[in-house]
C-alpha positions in Angstrom: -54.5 6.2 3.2 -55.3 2.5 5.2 -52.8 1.3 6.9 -52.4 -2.0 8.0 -50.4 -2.0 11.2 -51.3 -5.3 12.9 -49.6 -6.9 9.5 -46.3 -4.4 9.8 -46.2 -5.3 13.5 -46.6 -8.9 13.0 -43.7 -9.1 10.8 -41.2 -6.9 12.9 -42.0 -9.2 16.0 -41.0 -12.4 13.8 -37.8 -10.4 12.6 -36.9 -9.8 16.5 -37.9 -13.0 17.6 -35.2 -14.7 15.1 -32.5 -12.0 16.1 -32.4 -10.2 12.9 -31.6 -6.3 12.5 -32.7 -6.0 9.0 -35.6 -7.0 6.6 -35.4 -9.4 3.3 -36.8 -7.8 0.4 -39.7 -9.9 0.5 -40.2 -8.6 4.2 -40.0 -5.0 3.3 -42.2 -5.8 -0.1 -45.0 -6.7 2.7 -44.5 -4.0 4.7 -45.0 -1.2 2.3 -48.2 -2.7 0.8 -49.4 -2.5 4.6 -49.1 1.0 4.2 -49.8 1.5 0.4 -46.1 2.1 -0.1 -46.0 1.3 -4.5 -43.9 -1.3 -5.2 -43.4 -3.5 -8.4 -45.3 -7.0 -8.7 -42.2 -10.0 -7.0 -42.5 -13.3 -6.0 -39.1 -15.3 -4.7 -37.9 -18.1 -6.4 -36.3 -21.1 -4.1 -35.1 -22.9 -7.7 -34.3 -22.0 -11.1 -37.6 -23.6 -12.2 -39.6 -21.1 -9.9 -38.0 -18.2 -11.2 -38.5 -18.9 -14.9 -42.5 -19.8 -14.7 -42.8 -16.6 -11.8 -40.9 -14.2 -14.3 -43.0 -15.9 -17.5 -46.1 -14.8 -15.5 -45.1 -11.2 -14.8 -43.8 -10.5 -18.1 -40.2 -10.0 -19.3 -38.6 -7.9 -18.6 -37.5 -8.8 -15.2 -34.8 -7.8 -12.1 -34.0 -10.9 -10.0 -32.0 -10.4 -6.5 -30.9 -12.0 -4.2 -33.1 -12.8 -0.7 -31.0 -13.1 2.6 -31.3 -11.5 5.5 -27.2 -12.0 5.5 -26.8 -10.0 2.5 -28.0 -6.3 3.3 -26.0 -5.0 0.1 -27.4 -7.2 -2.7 -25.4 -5.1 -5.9 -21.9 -5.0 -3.9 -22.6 -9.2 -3.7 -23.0 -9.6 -7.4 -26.7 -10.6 -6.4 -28.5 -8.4 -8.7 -28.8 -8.7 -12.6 -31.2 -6.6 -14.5 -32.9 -7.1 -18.2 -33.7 -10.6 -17.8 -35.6 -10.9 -21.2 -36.7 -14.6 -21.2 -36.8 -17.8 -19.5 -33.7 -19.7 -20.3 -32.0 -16.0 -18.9 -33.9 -16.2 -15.8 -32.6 -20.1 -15.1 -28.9 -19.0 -16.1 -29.6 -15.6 -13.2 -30.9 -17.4 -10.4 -28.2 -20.4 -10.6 -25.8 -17.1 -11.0 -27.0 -15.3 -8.3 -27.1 -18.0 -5.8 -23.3 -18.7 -6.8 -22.3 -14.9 -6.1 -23.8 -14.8 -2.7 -22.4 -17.9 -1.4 -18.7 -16.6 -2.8 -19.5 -13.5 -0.9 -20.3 -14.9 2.2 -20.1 -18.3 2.4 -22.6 -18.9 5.8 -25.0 -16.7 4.8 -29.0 -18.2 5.3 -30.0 -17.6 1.9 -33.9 -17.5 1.1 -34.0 -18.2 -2.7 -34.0 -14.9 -5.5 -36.6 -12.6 -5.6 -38.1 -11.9 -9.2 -39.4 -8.7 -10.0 -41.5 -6.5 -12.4 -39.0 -4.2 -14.3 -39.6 -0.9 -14.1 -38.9 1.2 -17.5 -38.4 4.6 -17.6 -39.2 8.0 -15.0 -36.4 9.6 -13.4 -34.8 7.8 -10.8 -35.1 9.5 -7.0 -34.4 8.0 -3.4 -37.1 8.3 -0.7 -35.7 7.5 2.8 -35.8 7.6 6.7 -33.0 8.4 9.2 -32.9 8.4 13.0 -30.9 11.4 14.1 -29.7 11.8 17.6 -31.6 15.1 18.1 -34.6 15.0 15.7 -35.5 12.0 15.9 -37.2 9.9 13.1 -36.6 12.5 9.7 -37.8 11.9 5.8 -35.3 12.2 3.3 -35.7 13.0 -0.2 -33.1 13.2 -3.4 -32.4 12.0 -7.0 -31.1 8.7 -7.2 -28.0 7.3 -8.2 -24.8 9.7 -8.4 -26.6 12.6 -7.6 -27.4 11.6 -4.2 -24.1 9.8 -3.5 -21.5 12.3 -5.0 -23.6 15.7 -5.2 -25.1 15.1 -1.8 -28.6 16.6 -3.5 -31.4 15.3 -0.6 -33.5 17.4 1.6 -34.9 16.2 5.1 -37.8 17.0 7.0 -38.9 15.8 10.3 -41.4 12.8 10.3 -44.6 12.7 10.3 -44.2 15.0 7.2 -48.0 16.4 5.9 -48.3 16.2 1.9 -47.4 20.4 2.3 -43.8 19.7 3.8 -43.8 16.6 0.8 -44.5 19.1 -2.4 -41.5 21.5 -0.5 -38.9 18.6 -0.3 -39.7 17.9 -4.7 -38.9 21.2 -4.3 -36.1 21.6 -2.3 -33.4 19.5 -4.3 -30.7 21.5 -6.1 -32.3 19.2 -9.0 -35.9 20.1 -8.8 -36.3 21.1 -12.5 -35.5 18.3 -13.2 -38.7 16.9 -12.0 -40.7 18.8 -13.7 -39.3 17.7 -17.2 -36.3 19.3 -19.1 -35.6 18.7 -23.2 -39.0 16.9 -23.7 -39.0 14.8 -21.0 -42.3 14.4 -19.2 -42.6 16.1 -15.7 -43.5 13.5 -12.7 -46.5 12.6 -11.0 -45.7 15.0 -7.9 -48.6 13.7 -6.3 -47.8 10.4 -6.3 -44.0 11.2 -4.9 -45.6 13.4 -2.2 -47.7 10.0 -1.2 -44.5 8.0 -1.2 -42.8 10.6 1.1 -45.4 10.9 3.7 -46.0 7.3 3.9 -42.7 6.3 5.0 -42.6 9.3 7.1 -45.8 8.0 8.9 -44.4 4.1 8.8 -41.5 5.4 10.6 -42.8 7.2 13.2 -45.6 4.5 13.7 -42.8 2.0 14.5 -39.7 3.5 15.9 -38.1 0.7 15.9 -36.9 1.3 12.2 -33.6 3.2 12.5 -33.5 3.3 8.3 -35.6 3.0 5.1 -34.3 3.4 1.7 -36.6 2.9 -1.4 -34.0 3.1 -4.1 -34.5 4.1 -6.5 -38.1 4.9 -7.3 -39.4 5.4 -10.6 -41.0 8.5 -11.0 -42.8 9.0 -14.4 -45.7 11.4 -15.4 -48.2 8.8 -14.1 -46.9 7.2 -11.4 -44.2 6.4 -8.1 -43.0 3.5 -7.7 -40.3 2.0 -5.3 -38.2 -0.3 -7.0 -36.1 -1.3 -4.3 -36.6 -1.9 -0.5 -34.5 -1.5 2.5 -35.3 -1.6 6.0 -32.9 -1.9 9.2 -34.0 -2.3 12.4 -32.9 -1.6 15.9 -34.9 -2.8 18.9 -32.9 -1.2 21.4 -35.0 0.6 24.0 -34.3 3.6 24.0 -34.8 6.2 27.5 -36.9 8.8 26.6 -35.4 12.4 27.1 -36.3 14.6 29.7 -39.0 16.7 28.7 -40.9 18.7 31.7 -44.3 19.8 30.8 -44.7 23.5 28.9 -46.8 24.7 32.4 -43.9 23.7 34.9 -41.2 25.2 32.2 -43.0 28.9 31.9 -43.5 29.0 35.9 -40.2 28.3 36.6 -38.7 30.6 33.7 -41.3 33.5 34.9 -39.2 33.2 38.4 -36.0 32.7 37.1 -35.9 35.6 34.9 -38.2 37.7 36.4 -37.4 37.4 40.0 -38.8 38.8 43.4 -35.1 38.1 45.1 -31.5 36.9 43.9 -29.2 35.1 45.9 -25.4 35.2 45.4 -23.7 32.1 46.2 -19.6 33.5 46.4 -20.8 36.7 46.6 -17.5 39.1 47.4 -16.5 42.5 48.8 -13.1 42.2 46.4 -12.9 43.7 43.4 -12.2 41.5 41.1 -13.9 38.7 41.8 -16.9 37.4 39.8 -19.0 36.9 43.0 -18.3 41.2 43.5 -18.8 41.6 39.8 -22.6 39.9 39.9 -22.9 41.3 42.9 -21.9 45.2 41.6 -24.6 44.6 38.9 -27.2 43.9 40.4 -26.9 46.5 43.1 -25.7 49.0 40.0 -28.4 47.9 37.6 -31.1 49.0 39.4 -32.7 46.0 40.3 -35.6 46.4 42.9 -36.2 42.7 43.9 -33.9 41.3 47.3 -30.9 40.5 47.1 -28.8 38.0 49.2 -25.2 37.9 49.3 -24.0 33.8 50.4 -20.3 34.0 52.0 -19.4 31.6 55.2 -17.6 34.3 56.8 -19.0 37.7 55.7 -20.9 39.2 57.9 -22.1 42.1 54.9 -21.2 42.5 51.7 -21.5 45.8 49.5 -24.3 46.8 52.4 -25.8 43.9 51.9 -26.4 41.5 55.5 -24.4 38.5 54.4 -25.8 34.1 55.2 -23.8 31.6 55.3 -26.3 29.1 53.3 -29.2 30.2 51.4 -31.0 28.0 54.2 -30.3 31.2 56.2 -32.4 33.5 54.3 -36.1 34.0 56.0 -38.1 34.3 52.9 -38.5 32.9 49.3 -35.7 33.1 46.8 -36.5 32.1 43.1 -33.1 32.7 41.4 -29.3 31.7 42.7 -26.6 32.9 41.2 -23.4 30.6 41.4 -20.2 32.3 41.9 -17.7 29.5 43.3 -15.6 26.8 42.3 -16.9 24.1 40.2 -16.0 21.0 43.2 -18.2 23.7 45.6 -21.4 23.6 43.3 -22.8 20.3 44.3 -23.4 20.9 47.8 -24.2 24.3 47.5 -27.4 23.4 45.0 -28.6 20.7 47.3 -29.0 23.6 49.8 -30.9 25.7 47.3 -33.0 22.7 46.4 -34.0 22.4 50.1 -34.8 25.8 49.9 -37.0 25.3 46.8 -35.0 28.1 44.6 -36.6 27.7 41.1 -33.3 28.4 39.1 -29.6 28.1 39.5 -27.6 30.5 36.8 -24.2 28.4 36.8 -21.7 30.8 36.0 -18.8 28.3 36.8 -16.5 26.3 34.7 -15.0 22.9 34.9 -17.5 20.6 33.6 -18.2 18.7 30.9 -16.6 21.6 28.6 -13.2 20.8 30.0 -13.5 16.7 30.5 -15.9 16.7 33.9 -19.2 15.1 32.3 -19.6 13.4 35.4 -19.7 16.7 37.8 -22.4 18.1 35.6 -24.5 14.9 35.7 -24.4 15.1 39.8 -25.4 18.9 39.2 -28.5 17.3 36.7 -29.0 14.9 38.7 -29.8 17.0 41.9 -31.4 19.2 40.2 -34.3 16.7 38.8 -34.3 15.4 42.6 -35.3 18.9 43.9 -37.1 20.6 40.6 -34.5 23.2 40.4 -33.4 24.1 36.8 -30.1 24.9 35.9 -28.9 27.7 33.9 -25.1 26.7 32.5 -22.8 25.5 33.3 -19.9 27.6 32.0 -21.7 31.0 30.9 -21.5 34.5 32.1 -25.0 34.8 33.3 -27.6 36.7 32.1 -29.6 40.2 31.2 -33.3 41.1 31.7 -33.7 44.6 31.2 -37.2 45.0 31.4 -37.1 44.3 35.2 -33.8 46.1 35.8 -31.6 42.5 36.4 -28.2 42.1 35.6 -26.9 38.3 37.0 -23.4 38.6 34.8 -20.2 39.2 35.9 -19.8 40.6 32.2 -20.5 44.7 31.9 -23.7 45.8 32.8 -26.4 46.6 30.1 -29.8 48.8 30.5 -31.1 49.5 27.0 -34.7 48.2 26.7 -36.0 47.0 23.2 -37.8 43.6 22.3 -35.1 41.6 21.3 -34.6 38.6 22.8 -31.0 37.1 22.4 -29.0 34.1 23.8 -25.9 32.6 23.3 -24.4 29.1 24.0 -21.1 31.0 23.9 -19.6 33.7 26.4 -17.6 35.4 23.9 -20.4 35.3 21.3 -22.3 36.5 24.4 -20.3 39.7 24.6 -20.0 40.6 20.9 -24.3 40.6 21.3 -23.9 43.5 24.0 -21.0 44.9 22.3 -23.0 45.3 19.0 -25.9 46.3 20.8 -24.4 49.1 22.7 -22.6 50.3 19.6 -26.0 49.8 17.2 -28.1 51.5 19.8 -30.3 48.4 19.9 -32.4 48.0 22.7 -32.7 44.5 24.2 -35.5 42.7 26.4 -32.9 40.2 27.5 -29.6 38.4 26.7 -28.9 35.2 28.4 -26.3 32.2 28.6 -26.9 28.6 28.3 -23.0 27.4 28.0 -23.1 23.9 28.4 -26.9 23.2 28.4 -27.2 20.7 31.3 -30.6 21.9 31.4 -32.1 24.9 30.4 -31.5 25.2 26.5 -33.5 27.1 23.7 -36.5 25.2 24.0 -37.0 27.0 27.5 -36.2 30.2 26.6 -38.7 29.7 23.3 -41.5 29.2 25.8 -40.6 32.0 28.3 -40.3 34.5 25.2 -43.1 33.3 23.5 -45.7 34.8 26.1 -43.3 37.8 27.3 -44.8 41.5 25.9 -41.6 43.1 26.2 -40.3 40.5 23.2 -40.7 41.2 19.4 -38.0 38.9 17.8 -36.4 35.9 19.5 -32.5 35.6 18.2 -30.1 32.6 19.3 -26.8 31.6 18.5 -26.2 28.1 19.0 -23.2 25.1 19.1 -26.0 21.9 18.9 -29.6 21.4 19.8 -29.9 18.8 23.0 -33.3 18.0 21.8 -33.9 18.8 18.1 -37.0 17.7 18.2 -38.5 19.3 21.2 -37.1 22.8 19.7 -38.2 22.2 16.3 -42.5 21.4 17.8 -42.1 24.8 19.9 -40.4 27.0 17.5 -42.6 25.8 14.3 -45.5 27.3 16.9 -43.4 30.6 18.0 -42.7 31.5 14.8 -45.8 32.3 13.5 -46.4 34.9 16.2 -42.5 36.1 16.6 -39.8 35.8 14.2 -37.0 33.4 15.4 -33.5 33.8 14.5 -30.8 31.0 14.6 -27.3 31.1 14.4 -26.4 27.5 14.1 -22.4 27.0 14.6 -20.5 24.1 13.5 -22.2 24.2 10.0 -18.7 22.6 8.8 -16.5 19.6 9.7 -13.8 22.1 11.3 -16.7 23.8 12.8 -18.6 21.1 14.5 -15.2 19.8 15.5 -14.4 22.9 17.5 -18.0 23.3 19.0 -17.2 19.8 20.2 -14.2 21.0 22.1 -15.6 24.5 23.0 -18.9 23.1 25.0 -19.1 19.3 24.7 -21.7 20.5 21.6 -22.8 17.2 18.9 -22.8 19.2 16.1 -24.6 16.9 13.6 -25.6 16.8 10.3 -25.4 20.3 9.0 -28.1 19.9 5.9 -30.8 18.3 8.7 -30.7 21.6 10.5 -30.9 23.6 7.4 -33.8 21.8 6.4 -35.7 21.3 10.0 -35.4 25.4 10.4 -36.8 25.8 7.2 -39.8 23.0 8.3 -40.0 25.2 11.3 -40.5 28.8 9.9 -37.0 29.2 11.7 -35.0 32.3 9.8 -31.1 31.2 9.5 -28.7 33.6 9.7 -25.3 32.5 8.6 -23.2 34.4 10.3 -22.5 36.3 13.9 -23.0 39.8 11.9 -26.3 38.3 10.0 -27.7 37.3 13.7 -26.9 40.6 15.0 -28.5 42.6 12.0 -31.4 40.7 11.4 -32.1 40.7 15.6 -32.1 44.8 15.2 -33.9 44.9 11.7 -36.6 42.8 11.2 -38.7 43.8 14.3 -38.7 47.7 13.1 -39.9 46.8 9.6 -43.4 46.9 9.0 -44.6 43.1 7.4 -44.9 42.8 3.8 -48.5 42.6 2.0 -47.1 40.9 -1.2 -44.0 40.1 -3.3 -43.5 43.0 -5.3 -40.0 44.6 -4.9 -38.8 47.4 -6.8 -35.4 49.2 -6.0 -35.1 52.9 -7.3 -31.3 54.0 -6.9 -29.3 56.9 -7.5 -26.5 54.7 -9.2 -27.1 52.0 -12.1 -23.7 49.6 -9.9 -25.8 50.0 -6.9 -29.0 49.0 -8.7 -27.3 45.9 -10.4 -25.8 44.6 -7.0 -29.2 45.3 -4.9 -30.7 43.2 -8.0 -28.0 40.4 -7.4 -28.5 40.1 -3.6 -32.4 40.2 -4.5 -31.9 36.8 -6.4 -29.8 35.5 -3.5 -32.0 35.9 -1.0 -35.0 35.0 -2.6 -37.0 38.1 -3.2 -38.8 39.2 -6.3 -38.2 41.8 -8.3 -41.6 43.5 -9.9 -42.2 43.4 -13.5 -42.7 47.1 -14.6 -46.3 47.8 -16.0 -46.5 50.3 -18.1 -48.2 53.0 -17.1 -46.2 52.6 -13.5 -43.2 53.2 -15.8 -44.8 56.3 -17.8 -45.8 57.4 -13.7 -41.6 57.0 -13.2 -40.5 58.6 -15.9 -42.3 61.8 -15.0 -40.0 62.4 -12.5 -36.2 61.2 -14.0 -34.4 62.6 -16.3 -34.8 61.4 -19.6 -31.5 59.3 -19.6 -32.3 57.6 -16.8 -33.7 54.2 -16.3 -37.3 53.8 -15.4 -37.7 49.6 -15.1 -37.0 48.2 -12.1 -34.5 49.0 -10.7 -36.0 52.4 -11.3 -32.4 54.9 -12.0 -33.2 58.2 -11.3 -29.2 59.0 -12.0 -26.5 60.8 -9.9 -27.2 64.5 -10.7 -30.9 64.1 -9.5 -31.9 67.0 -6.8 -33.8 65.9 -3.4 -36.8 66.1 -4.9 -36.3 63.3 -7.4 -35.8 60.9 -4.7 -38.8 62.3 -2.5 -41.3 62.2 -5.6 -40.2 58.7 -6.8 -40.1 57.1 -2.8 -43.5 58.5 -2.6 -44.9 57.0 -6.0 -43.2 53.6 -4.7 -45.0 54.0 -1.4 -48.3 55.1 -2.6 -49.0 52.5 -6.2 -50.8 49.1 -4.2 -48.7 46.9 -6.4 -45.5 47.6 -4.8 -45.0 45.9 -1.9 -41.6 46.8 -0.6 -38.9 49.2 -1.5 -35.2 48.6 -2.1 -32.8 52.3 -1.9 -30.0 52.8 -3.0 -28.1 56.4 -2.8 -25.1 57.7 -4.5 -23.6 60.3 -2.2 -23.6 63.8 -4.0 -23.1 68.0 -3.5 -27.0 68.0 -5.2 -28.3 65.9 -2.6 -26.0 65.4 0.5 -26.2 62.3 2.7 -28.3 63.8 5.6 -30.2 66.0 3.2 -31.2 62.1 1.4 -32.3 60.5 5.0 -34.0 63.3 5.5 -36.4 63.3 3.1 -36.8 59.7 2.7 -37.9 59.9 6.6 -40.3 62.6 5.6 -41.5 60.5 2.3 -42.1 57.4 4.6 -44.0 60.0 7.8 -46.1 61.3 5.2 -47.9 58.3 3.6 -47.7 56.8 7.1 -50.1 59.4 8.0 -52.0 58.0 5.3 -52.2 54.3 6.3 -50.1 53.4 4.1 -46.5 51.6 5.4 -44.2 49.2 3.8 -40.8 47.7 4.8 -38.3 49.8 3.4 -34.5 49.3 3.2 -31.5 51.0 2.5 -27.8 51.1 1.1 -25.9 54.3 0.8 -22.8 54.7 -1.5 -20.6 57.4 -1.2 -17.7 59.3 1.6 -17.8 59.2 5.6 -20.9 61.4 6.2 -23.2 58.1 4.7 -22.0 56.7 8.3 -24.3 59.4 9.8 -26.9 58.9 7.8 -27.2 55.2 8.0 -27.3 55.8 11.5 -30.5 58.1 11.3 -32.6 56.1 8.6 -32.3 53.0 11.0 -32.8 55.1 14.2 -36.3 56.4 12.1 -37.2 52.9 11.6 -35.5 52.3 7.7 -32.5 49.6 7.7 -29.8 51.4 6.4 -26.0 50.3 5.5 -23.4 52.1 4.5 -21.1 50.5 2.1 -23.0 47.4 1.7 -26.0 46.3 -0.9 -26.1 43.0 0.7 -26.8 43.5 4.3 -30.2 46.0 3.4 -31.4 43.2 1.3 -30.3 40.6 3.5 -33.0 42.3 6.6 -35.5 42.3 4.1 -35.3 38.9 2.9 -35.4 37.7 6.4 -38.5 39.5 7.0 -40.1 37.8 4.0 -38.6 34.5 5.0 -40.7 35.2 8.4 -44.0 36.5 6.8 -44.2 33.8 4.6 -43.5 31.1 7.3 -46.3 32.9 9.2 -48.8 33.4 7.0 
């Protein structure tokens, strides 16, 4: 598409230049033809004599508004009327609309009336632009009219948006069917929308000094887009660009942060009960190997550790400091380790901005850019890194290696993660803190995980993004290679007010996350528990090779509720050929139910399951299987994982692996055997259909997003 952005620029430096913050209709008319932006055929009258020859020549009929750059709200004015059908109307409409705008606002510079082609027919949709405070410059994309005003029916996607991210917002409306034409109605030119889309995307990120664009409504119809209405508002503040280091200098300084060669502990303490003995007990306790140097101004030794009274004491290089003292002490205490060029400063006090203080965590900021130090917190407990043994947390000590990644912006939330993790048997590659985010947020820890071996699946729990923007270009690349998992709090108006209060946390629109993640290949989870499960499950199931699902269960209510949370989280149920249902039916009894889901019945012996797992596992056209068991005396709990284990070993040795889940039904023992189908690599819940289904549909969500 041209684009003609000397003409665009030339008229947004006359709209400065005469103090305006918004464009006439004319203006913005100009503007979209510079960047082939349809729009109907409009001249703009200065008399009543104008507008009837200029209407006569376009064909009636026509729409005639008003044109002031006083009057950003033409309908609320009374300075739009639609229909005009013939010249003596157009006369009586311009001498009305002139009369309308100076009743509403008597000063107003008005222009004349701008006479337009009237659009007939399509379905009516809004294409727009936003600034948010995080994402910057985002698309927007909805049905016009009531639908976007009352139903809140729009999707967003950061801008530039490629024609692939506009074909996903036409479908991405509650509404979409409605696009593609419903009772007899003709579907849209989806083409022509996606066109629409992506070139205000690119005319908003070309020139970020346009805060908002609305074209509404458009006319979609089968042959064409086109915006009947244009608004464009302006703000030529100059904005500071956000700190952004370069990805190099992030992943050097991570790499010693979290991987260091020797920890210093500034409050360290030989009293129990204090968090400087606490960080001080773990690291000793955890079995780290780098150095490790206790900061006191008195002690002479600590634990059996030689104690300084500054980290300017210590002969030798220290890359991480741990902070263990009052908040008002912190200042001077990181100027010392910037002289000392420590890389990182894990914060663990409180007292900042979290509790009113913004200004003693901008001093901390501040020195920190002076001296390239980055800054962990404030007001967190620390963090984990188990594959090197470290342990900087006051919080209880945790040494089970795995390769998930997990961070939190909240202690408490941080705790439930090694509470669930102990009790789950999950093994971690690292847990960490970011608190109040004065620095290191997820777009560091993103970088550092991306290139770490020990990391499979990268899960974080979250109050607000400091830089959407900057997390949204690193995960959309992360994700393709690891699965991310967010926890995004504050997804409601109590909720963001709380995160607010909790860690000083901008919430934001709720429905521009939802939609970014999605952009990203960023998998949701909606809850602390859906974090948690899909942190343990997705990186132990093998990665899909298609779409086909089919469930086989042991009890036609489980089989009706795994096919319900199927539809909810998006995964497809196969069709049954026929001779895969004769291949079935070989093995069930002849009352049971061999379509999918496949019902081998209650009564069924071990065998049943075994033979029909097996015929799941082996047939090409099945791509993933759903369980579900009925706990019976024929085939007991354990006697069930068992075999489905076996089943799974034996066509593994084969070559053949799919993801597999399961939901078991029935006393206490399914506890146990939950436990041992997930420790043998097999998702299992007990008392739950959703949650199986749930993992699974997150590891689609990622193997799509990846490719």
């Amino acid at each position: 598409m041209m684009k003609d952005k000397a003409k665009v620029r030339q008229i947004l430096d006359a709209v400065k230049v005469g103090g305006r913050d918004a464009l006439t209709a004319p203006e913005g008319k100009l503007v979209c033809d510079a960047y082939g932006i349809a729009v109907p055929q409009e001249g703009t009258a200065t008399n009543a004599t104008e507008a009837q020859k200029m209407a006569a020549a376009m064909g009636f009929p026509v729409v005639m508004k008003i044109v002031s750059p006083d009057i950003l709200h033409k309908t609320e004015a009374g300075g739009v009327i639609v229909g005009v059908k013939s010249a003596e109307e157009a006369a009586i409409a311009y001498d009305t609309i002139i009369a309308n705008a100076k009743k509403y606002k008597a000063d107003a510079s008005i222009i004349g009336v701008q006479v337009q082609q009237m659009l007939k027919g399509g379905q009516e949709v809004i294409i727009g632009a936003v600034t948010d405070s995080s994402f910057g410059k985002l698309v927007a994309f909805g049905l016009g009219g009531v639908l976007v005003e009352v139903l809140k029916d729009i999707t967003f996607r950061l801008a530039p948006a490629s024609m692939a991210d506009a074909y996903s917002m036409l479908d991405g409306i509650q509404a979409a069917e409605m696009l593609k034409g419903v009772r007899g109605s003709d579907p849209v030119d989806r083409e022509a929308l996606a066109k629409l889309i992506v070139g205000v995307s690119e005319l908003v990120s070309d020139f970020p000094e346009i805060s908002e664009m609305d074209l509404n409504p458009v006319f979609a119809s089968k042959d064409s887009a086109i915006a009947a209405d244009v608004r464009i508002v302006l703000d030529f503040t100059v904005k500071v660009p956000r700190y952004r280091p370069a990805e190099s200098d992030v992943l050097q300084a991570m790499n010693r942060i979290l991987q260091p060669r020797s920890v210093a502990v500034i409050g360290a303490s030989a009293e129990t009960g204090k968090i400087g003995n606490s960080v001080m007990k773990n690291l000793i306790n955890g079995g780290y190997k780098g150095n490790i140097y206790p900061i006191h101004p008195k002690a002479e030794e600590i634990l059996g550790y030689k104690a300084y009274k500054s980290v300017k004491d210590v002969f030798g290089e220290i890359d991480t400091a741990v902070f263990a003292i009052p908040a008002k002490l912190v200042a001077a205490a990181l100027i010392e380790c910037g002289e000392k060029k420590i890389a990182g400063a894990v914060l663990i006090p409180s007292g900042f901005a979290e509790s009113g203080e913004p200004a003693l965590q901008e001093e901390l900021v501040a020195i920190g850019r002076k001296y390239h130090i980055r800054l962990m917190g404030p007001n967190i407990y620390g963090f984990y890194h188990t594959h090197v043994n470290l342990c900087a947390t006051f919080c209880t000590a945790y040494d089970v290696k795995g390769s998930v990644a997990l961070s939190s912006q909240s202690g408490g939330i941080g705790m439930a993660i090694i509470g669930f993790s102990r009790s789950a048997k999950m093994g971690v590659s690292a847990i960490v803190g970011l608190g109040n985010k004065s620095d290191i947020n997820e777009n560091d820890l993103l970088i550092f995980f991306e290139q770490d071996p020990n990391t499979k699946v990268i899960a974080q729990h979250c109050e607000d993004l400091k830089d959407g923007r900057a997390f949204a270009e690193v995960a959309r690349r992360v994700s393709r290679k690891k699965p991310v998992i967010v926890l995004k709090a504050g997804r409601t108006l109590a909720g963001a007010k709380a995160a607010s209060s909790h860690t000083g946390a901008l919430a934001g629109n709720d429905k521009i996350y939802e939609d970014v993640f999605k952009q990203c290949g960023v998998i949701r989870a909606r809850s602390l528990r859906e974090l948690l499960e899909f942190a343990r499950g997705v990186p132990i199931l093998p990665t899909p090779k298609g779409e086909n699902i089919v469930i086989i269960t042991g009890a036609g209510g489980s089989g009706v509720l795994l096919s319900d949370a199927c539809g909810d989280n998006k995964l497809q149920l196969m069709p049954m050929p026929a001779d895969l249902d004769t291949a079935f039916r070989k093995f069930i009894p002849p009352f049971g139910s061999a379509g999918n889901p496949v019902d081998i019945t209650g009564g069924e012996p071990p065998q049943t399951y075994k033979n029909t797992v097996l015929l799941g596992l082996s047939d090409e056209r099945i791509h993933a299987l759903i369980l579900g068991y009925w706990h019976t005396i024929v085939t007991p709990p354990m006697v069930f994982a068992r075999i489905m284990v076996e089943a799974r070993d034996e066509m593994r040795a084969k070559g053949i692996e799919k993801p597999m889940v399961a939901s078991l039904a029935g006393d206490v023992e399914v506890e146990e055997a939950a436990q041992y189908l997930y420790e043998h690599g097999i998702p299992a819940y007990a008392y739950s259909t959703e949650l199986p289904v749930q993992v699974l549909g997150a590891k689609y969500q990622w193997a799509r997003g990846a490719g």
